[in-house]
PAZA-11673 format. One record per residue (C-alpha): residue number from 1; z negated, x negated, y; residue in one letter; chain. Coordinates in steps of 0.1 Angstrom, whole numbers, plus 2048, in hexadecimal, padded with zeros to 3 digits. Layout:
N
<rec><seq>NUM</seq><pz>Z</pz><px>X</px><py>Y</py><type>A</type><mol>A</mol></rec>
...
//
This chain:
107
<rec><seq>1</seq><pz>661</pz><px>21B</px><py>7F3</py><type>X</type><mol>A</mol></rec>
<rec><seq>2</seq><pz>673</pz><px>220</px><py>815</py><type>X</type><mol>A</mol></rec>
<rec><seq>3</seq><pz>698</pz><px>228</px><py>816</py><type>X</type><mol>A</mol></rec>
<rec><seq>4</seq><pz>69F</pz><px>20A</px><py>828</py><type>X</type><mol>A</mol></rec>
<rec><seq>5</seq><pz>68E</pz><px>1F5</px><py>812</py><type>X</type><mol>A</mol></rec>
<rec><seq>6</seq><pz>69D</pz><px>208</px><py>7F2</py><type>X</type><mol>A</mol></rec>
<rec><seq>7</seq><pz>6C1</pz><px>201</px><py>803</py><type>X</type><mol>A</mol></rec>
<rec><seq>8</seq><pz>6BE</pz><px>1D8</px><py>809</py><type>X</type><mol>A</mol></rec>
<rec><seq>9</seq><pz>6B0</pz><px>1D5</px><py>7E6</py><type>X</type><mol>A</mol></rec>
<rec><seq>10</seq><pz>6CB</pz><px>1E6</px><py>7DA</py><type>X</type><mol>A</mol></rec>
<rec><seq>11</seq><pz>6E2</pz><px>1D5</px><py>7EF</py><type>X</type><mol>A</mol></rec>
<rec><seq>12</seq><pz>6DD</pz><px>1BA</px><py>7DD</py><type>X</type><mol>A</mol></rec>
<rec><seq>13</seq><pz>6E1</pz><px>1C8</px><py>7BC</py><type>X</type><mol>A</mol></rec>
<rec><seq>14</seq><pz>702</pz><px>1BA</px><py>7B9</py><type>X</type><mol>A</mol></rec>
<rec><seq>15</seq><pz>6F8</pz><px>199</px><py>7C2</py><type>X</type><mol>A</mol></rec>
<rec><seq>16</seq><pz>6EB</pz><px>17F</px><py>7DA</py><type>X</type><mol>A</mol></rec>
<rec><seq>17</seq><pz>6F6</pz><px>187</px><py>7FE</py><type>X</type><mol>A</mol></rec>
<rec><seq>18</seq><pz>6EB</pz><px>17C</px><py>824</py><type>X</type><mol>A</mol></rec>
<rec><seq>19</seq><pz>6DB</pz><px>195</px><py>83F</py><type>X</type><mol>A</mol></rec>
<rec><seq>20</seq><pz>6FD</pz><px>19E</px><py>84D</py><type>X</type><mol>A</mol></rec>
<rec><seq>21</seq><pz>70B</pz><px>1A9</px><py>82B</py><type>X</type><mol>A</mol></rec>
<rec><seq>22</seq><pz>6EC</pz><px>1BC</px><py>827</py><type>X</type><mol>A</mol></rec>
<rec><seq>23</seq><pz>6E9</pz><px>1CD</px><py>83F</py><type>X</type><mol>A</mol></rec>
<rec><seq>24</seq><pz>712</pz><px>1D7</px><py>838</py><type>X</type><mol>A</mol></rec>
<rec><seq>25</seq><pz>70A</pz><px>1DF</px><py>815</py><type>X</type><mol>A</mol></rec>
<rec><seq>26</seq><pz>6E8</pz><px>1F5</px><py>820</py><type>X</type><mol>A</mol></rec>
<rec><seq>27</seq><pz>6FB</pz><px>20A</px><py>839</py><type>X</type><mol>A</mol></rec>
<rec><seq>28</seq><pz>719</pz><px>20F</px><py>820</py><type>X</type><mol>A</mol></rec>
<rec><seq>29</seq><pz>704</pz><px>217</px><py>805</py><type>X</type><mol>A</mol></rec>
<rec><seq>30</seq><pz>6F4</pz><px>230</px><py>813</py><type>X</type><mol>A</mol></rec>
<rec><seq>31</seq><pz>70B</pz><px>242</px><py>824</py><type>X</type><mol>A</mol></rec>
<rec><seq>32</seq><pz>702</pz><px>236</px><py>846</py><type>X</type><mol>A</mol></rec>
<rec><seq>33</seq><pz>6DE</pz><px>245</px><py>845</py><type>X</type><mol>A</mol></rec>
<rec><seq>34</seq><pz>6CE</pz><px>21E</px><py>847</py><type>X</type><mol>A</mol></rec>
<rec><seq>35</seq><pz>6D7</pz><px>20B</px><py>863</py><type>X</type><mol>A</mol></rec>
<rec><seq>36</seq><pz>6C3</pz><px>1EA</px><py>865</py><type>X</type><mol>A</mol></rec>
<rec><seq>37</seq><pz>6C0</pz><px>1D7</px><py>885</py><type>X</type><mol>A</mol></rec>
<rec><seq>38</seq><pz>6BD</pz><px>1B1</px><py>87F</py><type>X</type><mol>A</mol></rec>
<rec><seq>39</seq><pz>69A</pz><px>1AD</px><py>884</py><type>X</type><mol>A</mol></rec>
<rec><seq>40</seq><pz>693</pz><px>1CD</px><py>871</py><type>X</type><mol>A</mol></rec>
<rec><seq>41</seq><pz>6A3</pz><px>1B9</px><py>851</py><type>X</type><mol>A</mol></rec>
<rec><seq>42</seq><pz>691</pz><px>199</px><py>853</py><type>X</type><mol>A</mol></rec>
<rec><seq>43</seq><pz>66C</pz><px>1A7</px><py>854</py><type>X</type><mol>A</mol></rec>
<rec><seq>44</seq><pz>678</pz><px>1BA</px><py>839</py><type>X</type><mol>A</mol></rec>
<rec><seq>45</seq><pz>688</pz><px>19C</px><py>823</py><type>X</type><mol>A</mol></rec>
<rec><seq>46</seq><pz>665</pz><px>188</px><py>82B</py><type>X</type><mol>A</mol></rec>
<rec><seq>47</seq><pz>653</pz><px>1A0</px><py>81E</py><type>X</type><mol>A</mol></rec>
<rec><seq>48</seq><pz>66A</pz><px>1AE</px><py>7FF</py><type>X</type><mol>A</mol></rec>
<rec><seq>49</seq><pz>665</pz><px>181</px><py>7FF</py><type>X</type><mol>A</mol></rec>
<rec><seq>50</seq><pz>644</pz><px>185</px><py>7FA</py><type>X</type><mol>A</mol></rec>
<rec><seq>51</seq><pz>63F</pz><px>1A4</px><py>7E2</py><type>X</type><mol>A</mol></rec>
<rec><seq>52</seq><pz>653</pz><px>18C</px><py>7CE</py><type>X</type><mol>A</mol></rec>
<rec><seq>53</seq><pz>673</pz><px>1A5</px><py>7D0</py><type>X</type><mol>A</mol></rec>
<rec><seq>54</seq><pz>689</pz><px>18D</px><py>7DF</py><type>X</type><mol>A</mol></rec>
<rec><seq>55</seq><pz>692</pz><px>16E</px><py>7E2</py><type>X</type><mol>A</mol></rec>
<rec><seq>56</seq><pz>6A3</pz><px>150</px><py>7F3</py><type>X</type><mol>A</mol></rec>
<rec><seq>57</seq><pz>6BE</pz><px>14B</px><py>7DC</py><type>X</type><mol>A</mol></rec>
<rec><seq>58</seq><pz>6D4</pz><px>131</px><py>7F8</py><type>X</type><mol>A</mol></rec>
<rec><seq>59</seq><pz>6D7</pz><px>123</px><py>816</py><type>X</type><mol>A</mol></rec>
<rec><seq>60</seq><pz>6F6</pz><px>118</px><py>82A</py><type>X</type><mol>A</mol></rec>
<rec><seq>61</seq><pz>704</pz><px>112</px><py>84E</py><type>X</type><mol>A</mol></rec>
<rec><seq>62</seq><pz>722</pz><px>121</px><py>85D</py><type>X</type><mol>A</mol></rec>
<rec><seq>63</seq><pz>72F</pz><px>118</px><py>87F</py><type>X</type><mol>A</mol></rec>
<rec><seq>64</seq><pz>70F</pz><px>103</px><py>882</py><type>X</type><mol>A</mol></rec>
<rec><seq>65</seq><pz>6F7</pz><px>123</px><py>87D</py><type>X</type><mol>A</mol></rec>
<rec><seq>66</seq><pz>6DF</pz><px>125</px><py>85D</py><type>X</type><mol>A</mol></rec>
<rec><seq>67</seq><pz>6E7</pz><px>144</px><py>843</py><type>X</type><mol>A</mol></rec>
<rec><seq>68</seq><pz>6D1</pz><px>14E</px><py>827</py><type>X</type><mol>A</mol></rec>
<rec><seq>69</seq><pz>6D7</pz><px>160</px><py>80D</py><type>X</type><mol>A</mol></rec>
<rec><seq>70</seq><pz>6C2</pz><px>177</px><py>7FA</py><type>X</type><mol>A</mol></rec>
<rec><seq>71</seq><pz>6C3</pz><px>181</px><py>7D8</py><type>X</type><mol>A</mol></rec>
<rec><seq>72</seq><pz>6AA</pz><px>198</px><py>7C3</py><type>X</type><mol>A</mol></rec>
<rec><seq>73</seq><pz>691</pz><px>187</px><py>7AC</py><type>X</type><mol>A</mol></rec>
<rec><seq>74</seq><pz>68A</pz><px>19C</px><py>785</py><type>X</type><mol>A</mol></rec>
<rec><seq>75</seq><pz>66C</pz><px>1AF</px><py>79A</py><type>X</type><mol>A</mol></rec>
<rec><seq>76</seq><pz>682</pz><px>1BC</px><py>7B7</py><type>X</type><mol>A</mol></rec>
<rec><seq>77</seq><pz>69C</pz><px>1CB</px><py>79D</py><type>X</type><mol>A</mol></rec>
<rec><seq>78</seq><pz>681</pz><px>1DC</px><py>78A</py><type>X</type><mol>A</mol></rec>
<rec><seq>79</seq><pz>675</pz><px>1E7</px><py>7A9</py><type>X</type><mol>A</mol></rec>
<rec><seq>80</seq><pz>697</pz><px>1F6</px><py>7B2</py><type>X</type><mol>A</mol></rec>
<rec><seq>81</seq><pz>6A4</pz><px>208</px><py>793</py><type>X</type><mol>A</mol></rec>
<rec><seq>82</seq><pz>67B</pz><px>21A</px><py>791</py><type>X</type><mol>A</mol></rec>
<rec><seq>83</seq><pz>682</pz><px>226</px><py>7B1</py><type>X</type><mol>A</mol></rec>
<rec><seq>84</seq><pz>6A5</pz><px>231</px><py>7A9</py><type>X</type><mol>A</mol></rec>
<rec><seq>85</seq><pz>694</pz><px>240</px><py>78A</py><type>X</type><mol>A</mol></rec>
<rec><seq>86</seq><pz>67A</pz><px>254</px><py>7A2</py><type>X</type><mol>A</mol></rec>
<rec><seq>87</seq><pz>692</pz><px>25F</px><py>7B5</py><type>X</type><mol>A</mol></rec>
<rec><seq>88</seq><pz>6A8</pz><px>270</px><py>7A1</py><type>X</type><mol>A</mol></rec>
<rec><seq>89</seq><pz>68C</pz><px>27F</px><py>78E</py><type>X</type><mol>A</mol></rec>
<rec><seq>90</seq><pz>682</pz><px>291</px><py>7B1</py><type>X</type><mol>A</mol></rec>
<rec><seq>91</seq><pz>6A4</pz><px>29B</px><py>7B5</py><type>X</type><mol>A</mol></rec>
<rec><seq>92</seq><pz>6A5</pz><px>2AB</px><py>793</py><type>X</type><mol>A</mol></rec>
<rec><seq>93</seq><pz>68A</pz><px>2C6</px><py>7A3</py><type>X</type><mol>A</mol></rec>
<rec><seq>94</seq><pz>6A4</pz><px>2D5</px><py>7B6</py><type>X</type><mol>A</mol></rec>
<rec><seq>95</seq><pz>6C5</pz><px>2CC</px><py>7A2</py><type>X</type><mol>A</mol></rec>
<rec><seq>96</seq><pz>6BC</pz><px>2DB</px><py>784</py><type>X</type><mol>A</mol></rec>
<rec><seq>97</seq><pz>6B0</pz><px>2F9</px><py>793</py><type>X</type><mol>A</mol></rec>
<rec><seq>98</seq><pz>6C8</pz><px>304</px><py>7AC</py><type>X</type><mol>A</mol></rec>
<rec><seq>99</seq><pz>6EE</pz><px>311</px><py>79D</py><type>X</type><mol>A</mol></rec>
<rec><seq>100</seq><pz>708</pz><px>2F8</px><py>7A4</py><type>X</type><mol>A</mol></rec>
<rec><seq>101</seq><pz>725</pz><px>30D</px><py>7B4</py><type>X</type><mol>A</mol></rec>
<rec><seq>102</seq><pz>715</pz><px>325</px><py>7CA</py><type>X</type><mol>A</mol></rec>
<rec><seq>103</seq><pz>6F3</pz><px>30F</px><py>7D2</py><type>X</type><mol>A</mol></rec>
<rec><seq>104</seq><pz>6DC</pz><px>32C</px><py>7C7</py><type>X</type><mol>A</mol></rec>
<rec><seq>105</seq><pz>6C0</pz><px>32F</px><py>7AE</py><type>X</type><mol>A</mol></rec>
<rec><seq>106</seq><pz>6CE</pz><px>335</px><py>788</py><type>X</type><mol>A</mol></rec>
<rec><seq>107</seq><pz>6CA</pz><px>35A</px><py>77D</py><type>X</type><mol>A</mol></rec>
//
């Protein structure tokens, strides 16, 4: 799973949210690392949409312009906490091998 795509799905771990929330919550989350254009985002909602990840949860309009929301679907949170999973397996490589203070190998 790519970065970006591991941020907007958990971006939305707290709940249903719209592309500009997002895209917030992405870049916040991970320490600025994943900055999504616009466009970027809504090839990638299609097709989280259609991996069955994601989901329209609502639609409304404000100041005459259409907003959608998003929310994760039983699949995409699966998906989400295996990667987290993966992921901090990996890490565990290197953390458990490397001495905490000083950053060096353990005697």
């Amino acid at each position: 799973m790519s970065e970006p795509t591991y941020f907007v799905l958990a971006a939305l771990l707290d709940g249903p949210s719209h592309g500009y929330g997002i895209i917030k919550r992405a870049e916040e989350q991970s320490g600025g690392r994943v900055r999504l254009a616009v466009g970027t985002l809504y090839g990638a909602l299609d097709r989280l949409a259609g991996d069955g990840l994601v989901a329209v949860d609502r639609e409304e309009t404000v100041q005459g312009r259409p907003r959608r929301y998003y929310r994760l679907t039983g699949d995409g949170r699966a998906a989400v906490v295996r990667e987290a999973a993966r992921m901090e397996q990996a890490a565990r490589v290197v953390t458990t091998r490397i001495a905490p203070a000083t950053g060096a190998a353990p005697a």
